[in-house]
N, C-alpha and C positions, 0 to 999 in steps of 0.2 A: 546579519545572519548569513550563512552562508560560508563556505569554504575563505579564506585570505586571498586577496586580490582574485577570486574568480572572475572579474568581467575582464581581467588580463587573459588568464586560463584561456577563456572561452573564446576572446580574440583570435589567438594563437592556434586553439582546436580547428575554429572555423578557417583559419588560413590551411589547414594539411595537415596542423602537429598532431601525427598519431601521440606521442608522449602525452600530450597536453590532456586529449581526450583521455588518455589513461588515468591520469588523477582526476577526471570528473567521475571518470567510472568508480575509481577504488574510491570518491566519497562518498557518491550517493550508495554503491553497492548494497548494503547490510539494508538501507532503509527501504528501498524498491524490492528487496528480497521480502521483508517481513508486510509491504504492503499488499504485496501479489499472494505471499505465504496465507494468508487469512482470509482469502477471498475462494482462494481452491484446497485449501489444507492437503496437500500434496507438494513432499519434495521435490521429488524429480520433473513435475508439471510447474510446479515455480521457477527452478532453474530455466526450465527452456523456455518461459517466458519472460522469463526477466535477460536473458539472454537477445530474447527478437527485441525487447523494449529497447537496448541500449544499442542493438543493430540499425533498428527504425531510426535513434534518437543520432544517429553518426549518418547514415542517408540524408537524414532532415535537417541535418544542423544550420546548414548555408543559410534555413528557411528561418530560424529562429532569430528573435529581435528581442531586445529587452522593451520594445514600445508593445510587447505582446503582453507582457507579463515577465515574472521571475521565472528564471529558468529552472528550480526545481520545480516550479509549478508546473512549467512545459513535459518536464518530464516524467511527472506523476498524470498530466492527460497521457499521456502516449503507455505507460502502467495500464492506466483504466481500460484505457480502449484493447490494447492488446488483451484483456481478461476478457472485455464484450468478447471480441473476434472468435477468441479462443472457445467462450460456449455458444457463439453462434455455430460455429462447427460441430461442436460435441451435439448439443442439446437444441434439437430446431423446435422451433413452437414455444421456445418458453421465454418467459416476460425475463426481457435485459434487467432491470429492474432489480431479480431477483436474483442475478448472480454469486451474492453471498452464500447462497442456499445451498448451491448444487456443490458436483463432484465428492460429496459423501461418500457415496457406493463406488468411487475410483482408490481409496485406500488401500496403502499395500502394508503388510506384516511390520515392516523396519516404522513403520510411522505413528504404529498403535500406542508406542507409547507416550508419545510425546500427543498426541492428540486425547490423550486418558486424561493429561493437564487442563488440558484447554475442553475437556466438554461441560464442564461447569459455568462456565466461562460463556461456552457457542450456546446452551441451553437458555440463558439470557437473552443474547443478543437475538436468538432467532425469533423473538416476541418483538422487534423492533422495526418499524420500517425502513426497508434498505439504505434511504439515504441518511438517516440517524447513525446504523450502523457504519455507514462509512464515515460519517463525523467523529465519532468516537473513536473509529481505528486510526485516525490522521492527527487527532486533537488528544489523544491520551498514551499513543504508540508512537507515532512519528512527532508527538511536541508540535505542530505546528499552529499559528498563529489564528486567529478566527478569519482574520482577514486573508492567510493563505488558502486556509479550504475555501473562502467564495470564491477565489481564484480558480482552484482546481475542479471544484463541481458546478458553478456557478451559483448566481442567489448572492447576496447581500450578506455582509459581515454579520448584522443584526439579527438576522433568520437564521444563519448558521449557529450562535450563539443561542440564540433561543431553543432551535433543537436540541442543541448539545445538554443544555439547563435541563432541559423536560425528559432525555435520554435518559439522566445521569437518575433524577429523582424516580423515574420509574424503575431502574435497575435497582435503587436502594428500596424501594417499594417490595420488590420480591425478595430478593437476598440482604435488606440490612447494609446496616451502615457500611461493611467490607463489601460492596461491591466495586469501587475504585480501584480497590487494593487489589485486588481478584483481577480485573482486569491491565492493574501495571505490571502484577507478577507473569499473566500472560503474555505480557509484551516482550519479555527475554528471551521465551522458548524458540522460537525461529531462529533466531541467530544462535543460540545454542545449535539444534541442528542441523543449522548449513554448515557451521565451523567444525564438526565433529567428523562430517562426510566428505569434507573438500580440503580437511587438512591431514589426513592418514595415508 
């Protein structure tokens, strides 16, 4: 899994090679965009933190080991955390937890439509407890393995999967057997609009 020879890449990154680290970037790009995209549903607050993630992730490189973990999992903590950081500053007082939740009322005009997609979609997920919802967005958005999200959130492959199980069946509980479907057609809309605004 993973990019072709990336523990070459990443050799190479960690010696100096700005080049090197540019194809880590251009691969992970799209998929750290769409994970930060759905936690703030805001363009231009996803770019600029998906922008500190991959600034933190070239500061901290030296620090990373694969005896830590995979290195996309390294840099999906450093995603997460930078989303905490982010409403620790906006939003004091309110449960990290519930990060999913917030930046609703930060919407701007260019984003209503593409969020008109996705509110069938967030009206589901906001019945779920946060770390369900983030299983679902890593394990049916980003494809990753059961045993990557224990990696990334912590917990056990087997508790990870069993959330995802009880996630899945209560999403079909309220919306019917299309709620899968509903949520992989949600999975394109971000990268749709980041390619729309960063390529004109």
């Amino acid at each position: 899994m993973g990019m072709e020879n990336e523990a070459d890449i990443l050799k190479r990154a960690q010696a100096g090679d700005s080049e090197a680290f540019g194809l880590l970037y251009d691969y992970y790009l799209d998929a750290i965009y769409r994970f930060i995209y759905y936690k703030v549903f805001s363009r231009e607050v996803a770019e600029d933190l998906v922008s500190d993630t991959f600034f933190k992730a070239l500061k901290q490189l030296q620090s990373y080991s694969s005896s830590r973990g995979r290195f996309n999992s390294w840099l999906y903590q450093i995603a997460r955390n930078t989303v905490i950081d982010y409403y620790r500053t906006k939003k004091e007082n309110v449960p990290i937890d519930d990060i999913f939740d917030l930046g609703h009322d930060e919407r701007t005009p260019d984003q209503i439509d593409a969020l008109a997609s996705l509110a069938k979609v967030e009206e589901y997920l906001k019945e779920l407890p946060a770390r369900q919802r983030e299983i679902i967005t890593l394990r049916i958005w980003e494809g990753k393995s059961f045993d990557e999200i224990a990696s990334i959130l912590g917990g056990t492959e087997a508790s990870v999967k069993m959330a995802f199980s009880r996630s899945i069946r209560q999403l079909r509980t309220v919306c019917g057997e299309s709620a899968p479907l509903l949520l992989l057609l949600a999975a394109t809309l971000p990268f749709s609009v980041y390619s729309y605004y960063t390529h004109i």
